[in-house]
C-alpha positions as CSV (number, residue, x, y, z in Angstrom):
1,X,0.0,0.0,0.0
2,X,2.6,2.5,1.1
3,X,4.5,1.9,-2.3
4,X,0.6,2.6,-4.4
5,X,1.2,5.7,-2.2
6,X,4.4,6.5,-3.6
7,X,3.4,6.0,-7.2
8,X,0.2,8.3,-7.1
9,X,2.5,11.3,-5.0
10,X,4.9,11.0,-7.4
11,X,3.6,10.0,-11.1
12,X,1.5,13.0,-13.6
13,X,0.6,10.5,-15.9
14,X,-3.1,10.6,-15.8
15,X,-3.9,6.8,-17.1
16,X,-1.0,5.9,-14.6
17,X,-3.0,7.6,-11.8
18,X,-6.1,6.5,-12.6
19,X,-5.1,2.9,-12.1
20,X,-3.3,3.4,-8.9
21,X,-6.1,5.4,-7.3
22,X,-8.7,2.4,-8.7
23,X,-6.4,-0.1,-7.3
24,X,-6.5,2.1,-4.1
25,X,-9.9,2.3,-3.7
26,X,-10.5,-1.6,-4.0
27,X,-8.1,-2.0,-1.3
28,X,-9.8,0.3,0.4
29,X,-13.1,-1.3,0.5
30,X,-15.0,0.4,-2.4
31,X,-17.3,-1.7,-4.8
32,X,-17.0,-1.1,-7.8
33,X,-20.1,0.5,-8.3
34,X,-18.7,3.6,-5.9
35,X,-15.1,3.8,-8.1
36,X,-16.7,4.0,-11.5
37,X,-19.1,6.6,-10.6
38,X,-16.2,8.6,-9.3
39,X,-13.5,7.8,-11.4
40,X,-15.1,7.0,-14.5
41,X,-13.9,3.8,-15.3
42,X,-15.6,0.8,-16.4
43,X,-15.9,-2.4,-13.9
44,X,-13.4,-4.7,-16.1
45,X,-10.7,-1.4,-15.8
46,X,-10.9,-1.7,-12.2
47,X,-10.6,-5.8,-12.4
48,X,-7.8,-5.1,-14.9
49,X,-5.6,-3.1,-13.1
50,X,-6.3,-5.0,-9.5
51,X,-5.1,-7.9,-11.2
52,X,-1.8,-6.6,-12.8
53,X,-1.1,-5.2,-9.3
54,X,-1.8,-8.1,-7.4
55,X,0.8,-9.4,-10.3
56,X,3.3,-7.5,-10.7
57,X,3.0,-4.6,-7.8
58,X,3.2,-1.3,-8.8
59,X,5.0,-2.2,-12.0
60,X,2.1,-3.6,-13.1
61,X,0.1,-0.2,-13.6
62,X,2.8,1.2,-15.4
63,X,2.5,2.4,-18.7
64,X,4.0,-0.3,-20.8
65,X,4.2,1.3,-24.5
66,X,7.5,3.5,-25.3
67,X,6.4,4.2,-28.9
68,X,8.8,3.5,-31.8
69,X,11.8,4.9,-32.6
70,X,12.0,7.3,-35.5
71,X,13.1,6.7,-38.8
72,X,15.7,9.4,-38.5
73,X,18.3,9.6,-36.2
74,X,18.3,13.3,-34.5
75,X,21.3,14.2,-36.5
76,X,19.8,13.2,-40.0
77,X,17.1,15.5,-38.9
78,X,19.1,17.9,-38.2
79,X,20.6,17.4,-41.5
80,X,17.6,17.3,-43.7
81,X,16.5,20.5,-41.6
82,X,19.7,22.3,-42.6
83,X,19.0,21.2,-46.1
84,X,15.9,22.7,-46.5
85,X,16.3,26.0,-44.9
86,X,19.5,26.2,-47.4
87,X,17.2,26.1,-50.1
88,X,15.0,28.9,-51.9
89,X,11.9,26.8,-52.6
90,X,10.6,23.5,-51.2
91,X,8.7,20.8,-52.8
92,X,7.6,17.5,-50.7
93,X,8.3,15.0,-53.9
94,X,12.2,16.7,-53.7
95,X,12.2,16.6,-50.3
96,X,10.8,12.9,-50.1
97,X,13.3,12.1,-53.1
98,X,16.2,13.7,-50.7
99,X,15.2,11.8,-47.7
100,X,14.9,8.1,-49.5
101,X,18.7,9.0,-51.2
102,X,20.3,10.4,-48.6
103,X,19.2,8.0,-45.6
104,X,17.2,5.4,-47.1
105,X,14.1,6.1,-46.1
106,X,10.6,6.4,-47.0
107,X,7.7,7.7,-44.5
108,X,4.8,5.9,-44.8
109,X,2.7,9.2,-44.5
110,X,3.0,12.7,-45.4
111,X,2.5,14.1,-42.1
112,X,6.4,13.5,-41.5
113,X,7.5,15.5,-44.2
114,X,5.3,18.3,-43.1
115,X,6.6,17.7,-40.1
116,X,10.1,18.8,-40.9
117,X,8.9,21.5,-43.2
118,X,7.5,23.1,-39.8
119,X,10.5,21.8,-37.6
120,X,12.6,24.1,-40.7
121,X,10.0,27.2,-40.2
122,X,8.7,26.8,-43.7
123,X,5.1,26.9,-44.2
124,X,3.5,24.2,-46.9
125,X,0.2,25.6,-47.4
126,X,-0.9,27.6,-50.5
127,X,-0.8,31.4,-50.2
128,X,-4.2,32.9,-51.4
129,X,-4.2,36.4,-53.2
130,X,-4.6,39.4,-52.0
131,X,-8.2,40.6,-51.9
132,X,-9.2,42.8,-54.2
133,X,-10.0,45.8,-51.7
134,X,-6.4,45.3,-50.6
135,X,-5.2,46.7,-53.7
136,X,-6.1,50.4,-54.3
137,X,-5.5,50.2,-58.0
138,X,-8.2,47.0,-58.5
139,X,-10.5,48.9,-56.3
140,X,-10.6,51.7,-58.3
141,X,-10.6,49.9,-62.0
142,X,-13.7,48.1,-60.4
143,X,-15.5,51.1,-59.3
144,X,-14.8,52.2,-62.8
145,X,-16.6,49.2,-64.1
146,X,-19.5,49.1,-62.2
């Protein structure tokens, strides 16, 4: 108990939290009727995470997923970042062609290459023109017209 303690004191992950507090709460004598109406949390949640406690302690309520690693190293970033602001224009097919030569490497979705457009301070999105009523000189030729 004094170790749950510990681990709701000291951890800010929410989901983390939430599983030590339900697992705290069952020890404490609360049904599980009284923990899902105040945390939220389905009955088989609060069976889940008693279970991995009982387990594995308070390493069982950790989070287990670390995500995966990216496909470039921080320094090929930092290479393809330097590359880009280098340049005068962009385009994502050059850019994707740069990344698959140069390291091998293909994302599976654009949102990476926009990704490093933004991480570069280069914005990908079209530019509109300029209103009309911007532009004294249109204004006037349309007053003239109408």
């Amino acid at each position: 108990m004094d170790k749950l303690r510990e681990l709701i004191k000291s951890n800010s992950d929410p989901r983390v939290l939430k599983r030590a507090i339900a697992v705290r709460m069952t020890l404490q004598g609360y049904t599980h009727a009284q923990i899902m109406e105040i945390l939220g949390v389905s009955s088989g949640f609060i069976s889940k995470w008693k279970q991995a406690f009982a387990e594995e302690g308070v390493a069982g309520l950790a989070l287990k997923y670390r995500g995966s690693e990216g496909f470039l190293s921080v320094e090929e970033r930092e290479q393809v970042i330097k590359w880009l602001q280098a340049k005068n224009s962009w385009n994502i097919n050059e850019l994707e062609r740069y990344i698959a030569e140069e390291f091998d490497v293909v994302f599976a979705s654009r949102t990476s290459y926009y990704d490093l457009l933004d991480a570069a301070g280069i914005s990908w999105k079209k530019s509109q023109g300029t209103h009309a009523q911007k532009d004294s000189q249109k204004v006037e030729i349309e007053k003239r017209d109408n």
